[in-house]
Backbone of each chain as ProteinMPNN parsed JSONL, in Angstrom:
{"seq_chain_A": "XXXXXXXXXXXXXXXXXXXXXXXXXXXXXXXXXXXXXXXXXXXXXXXXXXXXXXXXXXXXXXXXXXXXXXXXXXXX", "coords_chain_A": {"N_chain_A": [[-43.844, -20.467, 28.923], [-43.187, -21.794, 31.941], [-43.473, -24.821, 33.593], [-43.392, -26.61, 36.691], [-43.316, -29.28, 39.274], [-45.272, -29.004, 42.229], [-44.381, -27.459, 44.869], [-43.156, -30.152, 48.101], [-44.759, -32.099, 46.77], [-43.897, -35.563, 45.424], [-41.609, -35.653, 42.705], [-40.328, -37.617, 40.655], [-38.719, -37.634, 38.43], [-37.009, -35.903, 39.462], [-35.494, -36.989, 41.26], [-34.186, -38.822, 39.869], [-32.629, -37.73, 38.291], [-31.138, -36.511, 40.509], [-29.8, -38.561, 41.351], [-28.413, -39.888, 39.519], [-26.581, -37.571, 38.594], [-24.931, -37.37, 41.014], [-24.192, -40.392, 41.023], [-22.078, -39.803, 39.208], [-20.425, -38.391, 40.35], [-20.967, -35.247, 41.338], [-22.058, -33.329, 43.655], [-25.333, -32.994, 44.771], [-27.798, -31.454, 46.601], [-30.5, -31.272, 46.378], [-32.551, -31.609, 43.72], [-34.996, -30.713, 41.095], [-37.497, -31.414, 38.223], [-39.088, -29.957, 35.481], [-41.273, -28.511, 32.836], [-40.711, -26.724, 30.081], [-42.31, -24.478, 27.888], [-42.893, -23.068, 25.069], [-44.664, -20.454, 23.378], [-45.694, -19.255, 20.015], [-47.93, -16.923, 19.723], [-51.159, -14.914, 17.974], [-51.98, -12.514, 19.813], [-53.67, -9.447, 21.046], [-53.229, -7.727, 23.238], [-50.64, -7.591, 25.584], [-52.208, -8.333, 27.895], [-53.939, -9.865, 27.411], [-52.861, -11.758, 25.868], [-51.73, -12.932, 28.133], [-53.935, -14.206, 29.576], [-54.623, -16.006, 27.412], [-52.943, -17.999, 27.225], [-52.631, -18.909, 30.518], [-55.122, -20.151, 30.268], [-55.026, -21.984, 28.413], [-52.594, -23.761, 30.189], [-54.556, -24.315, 32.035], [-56.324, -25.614, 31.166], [-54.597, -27.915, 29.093], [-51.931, -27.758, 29.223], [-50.635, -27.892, 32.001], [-51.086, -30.021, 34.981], [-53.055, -28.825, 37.507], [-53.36, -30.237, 39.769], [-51.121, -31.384, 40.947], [-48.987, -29.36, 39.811], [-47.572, -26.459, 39.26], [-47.545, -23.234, 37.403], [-46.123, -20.664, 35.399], [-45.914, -17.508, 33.902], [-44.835, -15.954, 30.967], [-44.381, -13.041, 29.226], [-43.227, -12.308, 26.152], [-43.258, -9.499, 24.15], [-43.735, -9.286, 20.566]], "CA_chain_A": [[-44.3, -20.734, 30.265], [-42.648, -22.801, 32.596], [-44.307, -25.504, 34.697], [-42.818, -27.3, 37.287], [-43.956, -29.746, 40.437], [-45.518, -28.367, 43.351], [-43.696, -27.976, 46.853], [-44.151, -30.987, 48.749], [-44.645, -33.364, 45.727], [-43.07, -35.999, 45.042], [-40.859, -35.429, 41.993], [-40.13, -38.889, 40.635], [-37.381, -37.496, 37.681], [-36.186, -35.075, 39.896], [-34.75, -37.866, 41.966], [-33.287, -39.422, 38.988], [-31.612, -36.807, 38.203], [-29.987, -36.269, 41.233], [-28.97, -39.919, 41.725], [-27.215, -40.133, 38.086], [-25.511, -36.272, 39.162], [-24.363, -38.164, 42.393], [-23.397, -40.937, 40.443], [-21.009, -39.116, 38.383], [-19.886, -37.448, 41.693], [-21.479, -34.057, 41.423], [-23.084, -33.258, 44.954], [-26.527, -31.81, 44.467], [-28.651, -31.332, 47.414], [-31.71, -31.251, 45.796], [-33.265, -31.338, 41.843], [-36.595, -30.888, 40.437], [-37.493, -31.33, 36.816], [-40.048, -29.278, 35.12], [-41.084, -27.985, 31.181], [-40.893, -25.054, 29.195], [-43.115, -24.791, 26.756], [-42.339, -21.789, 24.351], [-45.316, -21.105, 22.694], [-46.132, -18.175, 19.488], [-49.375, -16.713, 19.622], [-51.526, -13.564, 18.231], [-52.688, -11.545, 20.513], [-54.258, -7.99, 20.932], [-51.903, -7.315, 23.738], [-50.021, -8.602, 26.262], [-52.59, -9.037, 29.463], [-54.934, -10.567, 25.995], [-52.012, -13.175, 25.334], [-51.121, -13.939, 29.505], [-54.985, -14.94, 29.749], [-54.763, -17.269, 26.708], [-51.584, -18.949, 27.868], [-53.305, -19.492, 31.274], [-56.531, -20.772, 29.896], [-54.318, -23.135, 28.282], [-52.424, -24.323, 31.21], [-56.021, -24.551, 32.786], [-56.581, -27.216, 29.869], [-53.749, -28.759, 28.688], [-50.195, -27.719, 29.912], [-50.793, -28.02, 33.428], [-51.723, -30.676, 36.075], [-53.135, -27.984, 38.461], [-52.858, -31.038, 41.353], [-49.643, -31.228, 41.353], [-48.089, -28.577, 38.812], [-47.709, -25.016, 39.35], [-47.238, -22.356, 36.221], [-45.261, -18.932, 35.674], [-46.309, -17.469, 32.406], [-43.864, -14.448, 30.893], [-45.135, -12.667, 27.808], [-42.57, -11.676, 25.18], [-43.841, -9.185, 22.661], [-42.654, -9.561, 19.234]], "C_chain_A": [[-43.538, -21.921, 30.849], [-43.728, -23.531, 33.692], [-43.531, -26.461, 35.524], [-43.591, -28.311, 38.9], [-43.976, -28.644, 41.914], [-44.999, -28.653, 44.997], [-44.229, -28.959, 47.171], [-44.613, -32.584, 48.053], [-43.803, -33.937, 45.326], [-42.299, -36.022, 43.316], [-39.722, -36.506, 41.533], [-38.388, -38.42, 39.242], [-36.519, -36.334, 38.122], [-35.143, -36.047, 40.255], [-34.137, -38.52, 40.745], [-32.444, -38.822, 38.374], [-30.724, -36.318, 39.082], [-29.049, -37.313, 41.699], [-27.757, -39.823, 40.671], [-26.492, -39.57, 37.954], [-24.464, -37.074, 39.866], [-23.034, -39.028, 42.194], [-22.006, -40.393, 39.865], [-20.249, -38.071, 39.223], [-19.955, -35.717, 41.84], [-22.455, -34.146, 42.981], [-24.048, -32.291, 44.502], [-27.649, -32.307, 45.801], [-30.224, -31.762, 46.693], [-31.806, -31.188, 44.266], [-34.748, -31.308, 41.851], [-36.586, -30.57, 38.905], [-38.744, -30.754, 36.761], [-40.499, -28.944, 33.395], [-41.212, -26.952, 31.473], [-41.552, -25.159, 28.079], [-43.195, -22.831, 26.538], [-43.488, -21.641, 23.377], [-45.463, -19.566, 21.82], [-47.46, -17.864, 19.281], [-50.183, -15.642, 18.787], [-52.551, -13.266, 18.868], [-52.86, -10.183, 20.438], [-52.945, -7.421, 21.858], [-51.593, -8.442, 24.573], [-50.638, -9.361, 27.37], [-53.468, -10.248, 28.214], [-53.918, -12.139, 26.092], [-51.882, -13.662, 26.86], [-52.942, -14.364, 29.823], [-55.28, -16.261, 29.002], [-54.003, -18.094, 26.773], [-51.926, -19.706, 29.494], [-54.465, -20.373, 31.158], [-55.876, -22.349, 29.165], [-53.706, -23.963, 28.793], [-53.248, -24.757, 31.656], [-56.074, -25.982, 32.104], [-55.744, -28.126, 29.933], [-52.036, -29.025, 29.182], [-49.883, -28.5, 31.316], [-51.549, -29.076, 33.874], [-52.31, -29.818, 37.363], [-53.122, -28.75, 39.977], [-51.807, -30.953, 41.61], [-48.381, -30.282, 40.628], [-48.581, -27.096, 39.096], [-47.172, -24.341, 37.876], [-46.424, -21.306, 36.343], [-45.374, -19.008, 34.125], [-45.3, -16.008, 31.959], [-43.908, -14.805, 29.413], [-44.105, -12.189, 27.445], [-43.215, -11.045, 23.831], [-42.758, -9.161, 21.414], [-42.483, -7.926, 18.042]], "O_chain_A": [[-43.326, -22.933, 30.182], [-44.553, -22.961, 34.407], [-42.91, -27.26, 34.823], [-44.482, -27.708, 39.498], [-43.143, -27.885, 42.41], [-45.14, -29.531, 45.848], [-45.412, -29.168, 46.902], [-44.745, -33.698, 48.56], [-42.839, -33.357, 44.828], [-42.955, -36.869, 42.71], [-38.538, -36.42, 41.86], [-37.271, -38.928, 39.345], [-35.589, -35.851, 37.476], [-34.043, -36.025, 39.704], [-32.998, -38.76, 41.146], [-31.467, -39.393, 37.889], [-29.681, -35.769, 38.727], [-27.948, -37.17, 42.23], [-26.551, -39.718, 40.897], [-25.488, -40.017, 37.401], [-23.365, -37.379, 39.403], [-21.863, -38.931, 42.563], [-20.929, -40.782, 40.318], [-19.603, -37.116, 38.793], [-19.072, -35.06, 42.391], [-23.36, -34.946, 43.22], [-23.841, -31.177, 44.021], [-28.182, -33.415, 45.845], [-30.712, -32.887, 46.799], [-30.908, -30.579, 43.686], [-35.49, -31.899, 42.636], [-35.878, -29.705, 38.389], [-39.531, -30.883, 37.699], [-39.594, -29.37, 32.676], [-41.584, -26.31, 32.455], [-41.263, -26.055, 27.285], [-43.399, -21.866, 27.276], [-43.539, -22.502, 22.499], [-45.397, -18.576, 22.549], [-48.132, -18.637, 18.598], [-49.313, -14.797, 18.993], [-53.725, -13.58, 18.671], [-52.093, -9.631, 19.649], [-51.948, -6.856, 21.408], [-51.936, -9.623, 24.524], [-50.228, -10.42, 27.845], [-53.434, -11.46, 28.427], [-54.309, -13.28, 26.337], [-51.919, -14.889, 26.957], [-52.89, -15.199, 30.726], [-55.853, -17.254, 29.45], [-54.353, -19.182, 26.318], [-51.564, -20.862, 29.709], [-54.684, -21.27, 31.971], [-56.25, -23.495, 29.415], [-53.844, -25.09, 28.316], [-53.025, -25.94, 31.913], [-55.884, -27.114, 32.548], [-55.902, -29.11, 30.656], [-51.313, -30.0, 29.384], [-49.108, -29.425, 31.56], [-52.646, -29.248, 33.341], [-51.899, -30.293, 38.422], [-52.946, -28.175, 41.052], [-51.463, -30.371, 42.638], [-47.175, -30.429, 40.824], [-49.747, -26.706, 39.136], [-46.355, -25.01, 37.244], [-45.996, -21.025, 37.462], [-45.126, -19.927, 33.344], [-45.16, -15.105, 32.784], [-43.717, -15.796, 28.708], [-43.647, -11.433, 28.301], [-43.576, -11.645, 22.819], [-41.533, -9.064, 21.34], [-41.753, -7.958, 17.052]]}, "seq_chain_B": "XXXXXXXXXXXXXXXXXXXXXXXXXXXXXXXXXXXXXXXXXXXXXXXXXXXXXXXXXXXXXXXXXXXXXXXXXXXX", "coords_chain_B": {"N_chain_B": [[-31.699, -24.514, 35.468], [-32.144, -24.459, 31.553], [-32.926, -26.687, 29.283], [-33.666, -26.349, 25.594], [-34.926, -27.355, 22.841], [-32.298, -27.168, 19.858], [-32.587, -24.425, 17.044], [-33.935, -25.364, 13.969], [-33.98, -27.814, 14.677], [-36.064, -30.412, 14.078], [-39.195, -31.354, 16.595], [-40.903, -33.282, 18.648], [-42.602, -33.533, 20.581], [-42.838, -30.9, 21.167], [-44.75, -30.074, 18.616], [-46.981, -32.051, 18.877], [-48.066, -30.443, 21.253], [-48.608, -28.245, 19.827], [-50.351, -29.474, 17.879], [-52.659, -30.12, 20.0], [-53.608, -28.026, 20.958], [-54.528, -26.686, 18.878], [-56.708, -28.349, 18.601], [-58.258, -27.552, 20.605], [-58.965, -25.52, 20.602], [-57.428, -23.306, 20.522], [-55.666, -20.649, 18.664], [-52.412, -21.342, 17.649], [-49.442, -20.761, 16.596], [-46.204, -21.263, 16.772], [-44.913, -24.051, 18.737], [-42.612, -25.01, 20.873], [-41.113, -27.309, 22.921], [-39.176, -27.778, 25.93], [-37.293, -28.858, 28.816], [-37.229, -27.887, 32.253], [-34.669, -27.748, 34.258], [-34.244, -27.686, 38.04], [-31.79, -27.002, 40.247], [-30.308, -27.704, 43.29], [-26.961, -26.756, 44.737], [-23.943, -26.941, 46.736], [-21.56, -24.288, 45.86], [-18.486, -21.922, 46.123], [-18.755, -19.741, 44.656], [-21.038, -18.169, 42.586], [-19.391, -17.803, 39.67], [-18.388, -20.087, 39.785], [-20.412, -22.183, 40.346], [-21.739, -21.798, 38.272], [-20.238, -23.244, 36.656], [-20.033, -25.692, 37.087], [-22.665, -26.678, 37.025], [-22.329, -26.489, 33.928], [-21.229, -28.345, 33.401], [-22.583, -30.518, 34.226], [-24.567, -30.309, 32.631], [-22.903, -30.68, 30.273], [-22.557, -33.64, 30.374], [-24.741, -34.67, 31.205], [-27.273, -33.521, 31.501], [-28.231, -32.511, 28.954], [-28.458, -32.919, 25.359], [-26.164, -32.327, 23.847], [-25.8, -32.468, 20.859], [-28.576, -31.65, 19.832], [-29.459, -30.083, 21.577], [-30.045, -27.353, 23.118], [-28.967, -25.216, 26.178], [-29.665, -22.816, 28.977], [-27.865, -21.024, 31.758], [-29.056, -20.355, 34.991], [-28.039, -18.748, 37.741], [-28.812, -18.553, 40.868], [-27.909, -17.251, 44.044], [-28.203, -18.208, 47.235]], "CA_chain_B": [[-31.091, -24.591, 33.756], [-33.428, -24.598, 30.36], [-32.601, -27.064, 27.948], [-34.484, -26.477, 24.685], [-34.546, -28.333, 21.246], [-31.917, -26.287, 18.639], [-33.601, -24.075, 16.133], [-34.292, -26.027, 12.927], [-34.152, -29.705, 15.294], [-37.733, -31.323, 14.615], [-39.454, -31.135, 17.685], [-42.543, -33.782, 18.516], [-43.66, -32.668, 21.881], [-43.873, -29.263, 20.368], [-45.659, -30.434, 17.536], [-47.885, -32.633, 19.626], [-48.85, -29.879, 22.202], [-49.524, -27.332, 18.97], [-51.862, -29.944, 17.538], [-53.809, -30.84, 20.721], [-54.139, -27.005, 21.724], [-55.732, -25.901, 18.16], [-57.667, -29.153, 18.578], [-58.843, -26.979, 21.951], [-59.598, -24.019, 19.446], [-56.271, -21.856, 20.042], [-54.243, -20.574, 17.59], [-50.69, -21.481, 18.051], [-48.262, -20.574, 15.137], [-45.355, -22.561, 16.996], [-44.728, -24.352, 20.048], [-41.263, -25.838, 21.445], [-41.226, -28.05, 24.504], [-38.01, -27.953, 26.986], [-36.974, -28.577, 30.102], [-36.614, -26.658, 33.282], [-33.839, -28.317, 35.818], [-33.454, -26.642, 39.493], [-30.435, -28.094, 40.89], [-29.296, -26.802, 44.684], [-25.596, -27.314, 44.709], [-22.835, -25.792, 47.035], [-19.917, -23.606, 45.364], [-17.996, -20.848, 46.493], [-19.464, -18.534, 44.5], [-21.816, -17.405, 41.464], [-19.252, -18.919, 38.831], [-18.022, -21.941, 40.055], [-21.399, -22.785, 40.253], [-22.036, -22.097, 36.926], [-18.741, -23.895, 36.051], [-20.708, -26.647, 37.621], [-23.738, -26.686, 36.492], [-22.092, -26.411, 32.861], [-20.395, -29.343, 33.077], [-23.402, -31.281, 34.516], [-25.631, -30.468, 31.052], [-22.521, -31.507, 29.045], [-22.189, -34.569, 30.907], [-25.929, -35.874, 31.373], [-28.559, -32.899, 31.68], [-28.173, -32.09, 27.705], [-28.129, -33.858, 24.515], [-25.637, -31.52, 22.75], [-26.26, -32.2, 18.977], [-30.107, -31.628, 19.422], [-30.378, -29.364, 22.382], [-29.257, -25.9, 23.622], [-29.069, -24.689, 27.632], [-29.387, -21.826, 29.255], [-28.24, -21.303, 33.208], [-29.527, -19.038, 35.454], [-27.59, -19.055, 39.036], [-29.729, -17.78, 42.132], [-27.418, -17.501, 45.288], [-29.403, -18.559, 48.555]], "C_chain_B": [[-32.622, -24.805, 32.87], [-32.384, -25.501, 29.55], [-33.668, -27.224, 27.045], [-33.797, -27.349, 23.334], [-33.861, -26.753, 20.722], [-32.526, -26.204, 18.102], [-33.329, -25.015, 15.149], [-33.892, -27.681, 13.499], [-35.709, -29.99, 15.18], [-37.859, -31.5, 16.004], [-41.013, -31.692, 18.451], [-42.961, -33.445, 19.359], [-44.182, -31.308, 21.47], [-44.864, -29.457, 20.047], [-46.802, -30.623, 17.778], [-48.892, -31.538, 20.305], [-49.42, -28.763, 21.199], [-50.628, -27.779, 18.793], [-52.603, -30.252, 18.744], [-54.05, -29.056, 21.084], [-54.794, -26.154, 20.194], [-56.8, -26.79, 18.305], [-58.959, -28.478, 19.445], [-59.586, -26.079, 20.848], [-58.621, -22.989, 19.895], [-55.606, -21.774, 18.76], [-53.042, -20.63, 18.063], [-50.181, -21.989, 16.476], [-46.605, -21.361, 15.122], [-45.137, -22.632, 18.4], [-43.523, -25.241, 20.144], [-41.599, -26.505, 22.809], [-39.422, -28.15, 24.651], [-38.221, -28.671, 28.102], [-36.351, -28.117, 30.928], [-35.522, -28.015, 34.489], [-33.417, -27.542, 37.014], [-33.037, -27.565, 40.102], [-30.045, -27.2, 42.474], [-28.203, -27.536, 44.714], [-24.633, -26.25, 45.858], [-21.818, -25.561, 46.267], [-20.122, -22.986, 45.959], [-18.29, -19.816, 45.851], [-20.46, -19.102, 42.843], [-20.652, -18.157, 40.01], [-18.695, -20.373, 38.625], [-19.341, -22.809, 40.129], [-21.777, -22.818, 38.68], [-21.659, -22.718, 36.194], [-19.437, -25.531, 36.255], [-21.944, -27.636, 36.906], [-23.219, -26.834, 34.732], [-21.446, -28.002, 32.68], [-21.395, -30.422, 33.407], [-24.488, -31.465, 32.879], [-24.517, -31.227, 29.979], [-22.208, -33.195, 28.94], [-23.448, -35.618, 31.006], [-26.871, -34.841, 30.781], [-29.14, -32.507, 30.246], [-28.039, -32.686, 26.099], [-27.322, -31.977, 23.471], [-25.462, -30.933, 21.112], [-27.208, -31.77, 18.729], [-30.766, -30.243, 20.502], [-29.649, -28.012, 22.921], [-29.53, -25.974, 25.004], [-28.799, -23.508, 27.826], [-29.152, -22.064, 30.678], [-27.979, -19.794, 33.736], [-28.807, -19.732, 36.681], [-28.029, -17.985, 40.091], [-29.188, -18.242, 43.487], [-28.763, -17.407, 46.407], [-28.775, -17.391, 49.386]], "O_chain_B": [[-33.733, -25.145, 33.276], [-31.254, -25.131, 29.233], [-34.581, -27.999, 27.33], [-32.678, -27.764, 23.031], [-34.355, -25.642, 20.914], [-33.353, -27.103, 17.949], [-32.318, -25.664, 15.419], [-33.56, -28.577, 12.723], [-36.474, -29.799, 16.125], [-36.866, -31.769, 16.68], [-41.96, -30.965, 18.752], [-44.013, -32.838, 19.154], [-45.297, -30.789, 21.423], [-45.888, -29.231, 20.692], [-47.72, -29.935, 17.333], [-50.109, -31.543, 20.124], [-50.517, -28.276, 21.475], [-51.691, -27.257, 19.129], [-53.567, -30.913, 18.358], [-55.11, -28.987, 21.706], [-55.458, -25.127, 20.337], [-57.918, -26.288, 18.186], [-60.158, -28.658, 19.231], [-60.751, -26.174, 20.46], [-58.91, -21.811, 19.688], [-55.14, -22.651, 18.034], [-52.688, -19.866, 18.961], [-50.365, -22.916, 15.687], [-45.978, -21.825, 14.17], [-45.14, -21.672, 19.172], [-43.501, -26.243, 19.43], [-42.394, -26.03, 23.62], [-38.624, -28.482, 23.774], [-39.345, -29.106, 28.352], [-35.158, -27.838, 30.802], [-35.924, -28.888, 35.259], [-32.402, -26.845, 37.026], [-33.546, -28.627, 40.462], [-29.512, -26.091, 42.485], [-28.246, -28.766, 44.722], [-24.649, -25.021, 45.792], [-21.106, -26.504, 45.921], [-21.198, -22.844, 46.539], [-18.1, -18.762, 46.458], [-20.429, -20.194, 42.274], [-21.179, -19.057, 39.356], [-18.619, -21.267, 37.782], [-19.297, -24.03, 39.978], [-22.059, -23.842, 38.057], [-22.238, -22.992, 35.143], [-19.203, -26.412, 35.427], [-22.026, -28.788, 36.479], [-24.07, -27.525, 34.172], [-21.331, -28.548, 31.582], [-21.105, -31.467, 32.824], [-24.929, -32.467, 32.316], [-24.85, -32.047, 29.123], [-21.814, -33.848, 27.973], [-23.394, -36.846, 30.941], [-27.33, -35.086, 29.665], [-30.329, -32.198, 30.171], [-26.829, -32.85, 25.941], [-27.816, -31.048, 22.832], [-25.211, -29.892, 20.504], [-27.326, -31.336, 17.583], [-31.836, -29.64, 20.433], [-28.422, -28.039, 23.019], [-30.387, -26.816, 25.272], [-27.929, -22.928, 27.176], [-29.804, -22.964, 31.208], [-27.347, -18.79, 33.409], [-28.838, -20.956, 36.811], [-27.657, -16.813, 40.124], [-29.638, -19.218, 44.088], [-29.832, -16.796, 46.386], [-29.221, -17.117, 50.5]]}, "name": "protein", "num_of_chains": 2, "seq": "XXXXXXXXXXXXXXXXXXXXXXXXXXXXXXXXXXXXXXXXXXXXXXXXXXXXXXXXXXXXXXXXXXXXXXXXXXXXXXXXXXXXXXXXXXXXXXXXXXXXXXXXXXXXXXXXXXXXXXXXXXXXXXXXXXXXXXXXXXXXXXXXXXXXXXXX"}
């Protein structure tokens, strides 16, 4: 699952990442930083595993104030 | 871009977010932590951007001994 800041928010290591780009004379309009969090699970199936990967974001992954999710199930 | 930890690199955020999410009561068998970078940049096309972007992870966005990248390029 990937999580990243929500439109609109400020995005404090985005900007440091595009300064230090800059620096090093790469032009970048814009950056935003975000995680990935890769996670193995068992599940029954696949909608089974994208509910327990959300429920987890709900909890722990996610800031739902300022962090949005995208969850993508790989079966094994 | 994704940069993740190389397979067999110890990995404490992983680690960390396994143990606090069985602490929750999931099962998780393994968890990696990355990060996601979205960069807007102008090139002239699809691989000069990538040419770009490649040279930006080997340059700052990447720790090369410890970490792998993947890049995805999404013309506007």
């Amino acid at each position: 699952m990937l999580v990243s800041p929500k439109e609109g928010i400020l995005d404090p290591q985005g900007s440091a990442v595009r300064g230090a780009l800059e620096h090093l004379g790469f032009g970048v309009s814009n950056a935003r930083v975000g995680r990935l969090v890769d996670l193995e699970i068992d599940a029954g199936s696949e909608s089974e595993a994208r509910r327990l990967v959300e429920e987890m974001c709900e909890k722990l992954l996610a800031n739902p104030l300022i962090e949005g999710y995208e969850i993508e199930v790989a079966p094994e």
